[in-house]
N, C-alpha and C positions, 0 to 999 in steps of 0.2 A: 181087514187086518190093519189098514194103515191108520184107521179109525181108534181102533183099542190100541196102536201103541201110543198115540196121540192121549189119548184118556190116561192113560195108565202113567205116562211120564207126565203129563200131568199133575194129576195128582200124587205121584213121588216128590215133584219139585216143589208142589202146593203146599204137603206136608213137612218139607223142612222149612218154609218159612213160618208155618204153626208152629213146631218145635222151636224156633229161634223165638217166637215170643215167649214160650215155656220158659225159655231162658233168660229174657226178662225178666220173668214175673217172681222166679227164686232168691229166696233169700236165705238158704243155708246152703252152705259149702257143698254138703254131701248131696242134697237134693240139684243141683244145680250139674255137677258131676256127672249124674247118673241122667239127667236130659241129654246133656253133653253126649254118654252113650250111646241114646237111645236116635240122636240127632247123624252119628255116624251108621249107625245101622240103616236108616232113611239112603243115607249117602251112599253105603254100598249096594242098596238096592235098587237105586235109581242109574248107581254107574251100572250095574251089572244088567240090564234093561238095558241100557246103551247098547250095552257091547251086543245083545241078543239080536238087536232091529236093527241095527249098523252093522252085523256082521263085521267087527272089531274084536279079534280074542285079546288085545292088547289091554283091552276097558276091564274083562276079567281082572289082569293083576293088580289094577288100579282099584277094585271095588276088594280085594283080596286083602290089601295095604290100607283102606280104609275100615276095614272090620276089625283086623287084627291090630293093627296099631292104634287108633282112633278109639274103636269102641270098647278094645279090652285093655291094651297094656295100660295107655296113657291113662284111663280114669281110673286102674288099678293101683299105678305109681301114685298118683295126684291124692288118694285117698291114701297112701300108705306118710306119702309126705305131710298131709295135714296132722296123721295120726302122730308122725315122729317130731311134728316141730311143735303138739298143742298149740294149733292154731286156732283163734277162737271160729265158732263154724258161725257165726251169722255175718251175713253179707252187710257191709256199711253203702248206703248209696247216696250219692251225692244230690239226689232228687226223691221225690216219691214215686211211690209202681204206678201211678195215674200217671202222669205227665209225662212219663218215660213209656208207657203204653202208649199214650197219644201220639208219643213223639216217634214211635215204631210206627205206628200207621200211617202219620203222613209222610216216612220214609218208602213203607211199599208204595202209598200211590204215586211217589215222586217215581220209584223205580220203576212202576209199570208206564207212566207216560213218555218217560225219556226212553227207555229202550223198546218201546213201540212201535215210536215215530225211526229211532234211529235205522231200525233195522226192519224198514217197513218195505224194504226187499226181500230179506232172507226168509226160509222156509217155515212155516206157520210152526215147527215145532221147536225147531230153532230161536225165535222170537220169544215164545213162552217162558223155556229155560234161560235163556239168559235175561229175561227180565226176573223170573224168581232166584236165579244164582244174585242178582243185582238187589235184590233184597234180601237175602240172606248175607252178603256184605256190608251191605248200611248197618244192618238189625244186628253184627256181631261189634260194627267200628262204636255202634250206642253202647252193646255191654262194658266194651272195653272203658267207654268215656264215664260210663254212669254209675260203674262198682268201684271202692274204694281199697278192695280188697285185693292182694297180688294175684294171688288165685285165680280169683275171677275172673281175673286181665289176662290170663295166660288160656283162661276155657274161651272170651272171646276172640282171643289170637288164634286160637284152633278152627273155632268155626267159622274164623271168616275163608279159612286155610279152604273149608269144607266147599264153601260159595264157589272160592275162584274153580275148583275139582270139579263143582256142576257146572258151572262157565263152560269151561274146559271139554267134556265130555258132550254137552248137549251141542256144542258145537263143531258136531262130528270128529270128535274126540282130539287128543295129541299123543305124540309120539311116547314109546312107551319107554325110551332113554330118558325123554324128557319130565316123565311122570314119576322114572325110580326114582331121577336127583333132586326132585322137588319131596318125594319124602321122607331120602335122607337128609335133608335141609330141613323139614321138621323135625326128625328126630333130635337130630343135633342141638336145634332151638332150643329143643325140648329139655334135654342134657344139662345147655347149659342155664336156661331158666329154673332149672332145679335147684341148682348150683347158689344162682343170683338168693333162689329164695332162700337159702339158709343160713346166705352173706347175711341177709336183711334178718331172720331172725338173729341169729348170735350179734349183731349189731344196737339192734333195736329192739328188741325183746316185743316184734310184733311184725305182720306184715300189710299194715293198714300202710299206701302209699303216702298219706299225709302226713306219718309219723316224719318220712323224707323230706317233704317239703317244708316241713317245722326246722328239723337238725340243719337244713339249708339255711335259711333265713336267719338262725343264730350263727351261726357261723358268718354269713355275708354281713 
């Protein structure tokens, strides 16, 4: 038994750092979205495995809050706001999908070495997850660096949310006050990053961030 849950979270944890390259590798809005979804559903199915083998019902509401918020509102809102602000949907990247590939992978293997060694105490299953929570971090802080788009910045602000929730969980989990206020803090984020984005369109009749860094520079 403690074999297959060993395998099984595993490869839940394995699999969202697959999906975080998905997220990489997108270049339209909508498709990138809809990983985003498909990236929280991995999420809720690895916390909710937690909570099964940890005998944690608290991990339930935490995999509950990652389905229904994560995987259906926020990419529901997110497409309803691109739909309302005519957003253009291709992703501007400040690199090409080669090197920002490359540069994901030698982010996991930074993360598998560091948190190997670090945690070359803790329990063998423990270790795993937070070395793939620990790239699933990096692999969200690259989309955020490497999209030029607000959007896109705001799907890798999510998933890195998604990371620290596996951190969190595979490390025999946290408290479950501490899990609702972390994701009324994303919603809220959420809120008012909606908000931000349609300061920046009615402003700038776009939400590529460099249009900002342009309007700055004339101005200074």
């Amino acid at each position: 038994m403690h074999s297959l849950a060993f395998d099984i979270s595993h490869s839940l944890a394995g699999t969202l750092v697959l999906i975080s390259f998905m997220m990489l590798y997108q270049d339209r809005l909508y498709s990138l979205l809809n990983v985003f979804a498909l990236h929280a559903v991995v999420l809720a199915a690895s916390v909710a495995w937690q909570a099964m083998i940890q005998n944690a019902p608290h991990l339930y509401v935490t995999a509950a809050i990652a389905l229904v918020f994560k995987a259906i509102v926020i990419p529901v809102a997110l497409h309803r706001i691109i739909r309302q602000l005519g957003i253009h949907r291709d992703i501007e990247t400040v690199v090409g999908i080669g090197p920002t590939m490359l540069a994901g992978m030698g982010l996991v293997a930074l993360s598998m070495v560091i948190m190997l060694r670090v945690t070359a105490e803790a329990d063998a299953l423990a270790r795993e997850d937070l070395a793939f929570a620990l790239s699933v971090v990096l692999l969200s802080l690259l989309v955020m660096v490497t999209r030029r788009n607000a959007v896109s910045q705001v799907v890798g602000f999510m998933s890195l949310e998604n990371g620290l929730v596996l951190a969190a969980t595979g490390a025999k989990g946290m408290p479950l006050v501490v899990e609702i206020s972390v994701a009324f803090s994303i919603l809220i984020a959420f809120i008012v990053i909606g908000i931000f984005l349609f300061r920046i369109r009615e402003r700038f009749d776009s939400v590529d961030v460099g249009d900002l860094d342009r309007s700055r520079g004339e101005r200074g």
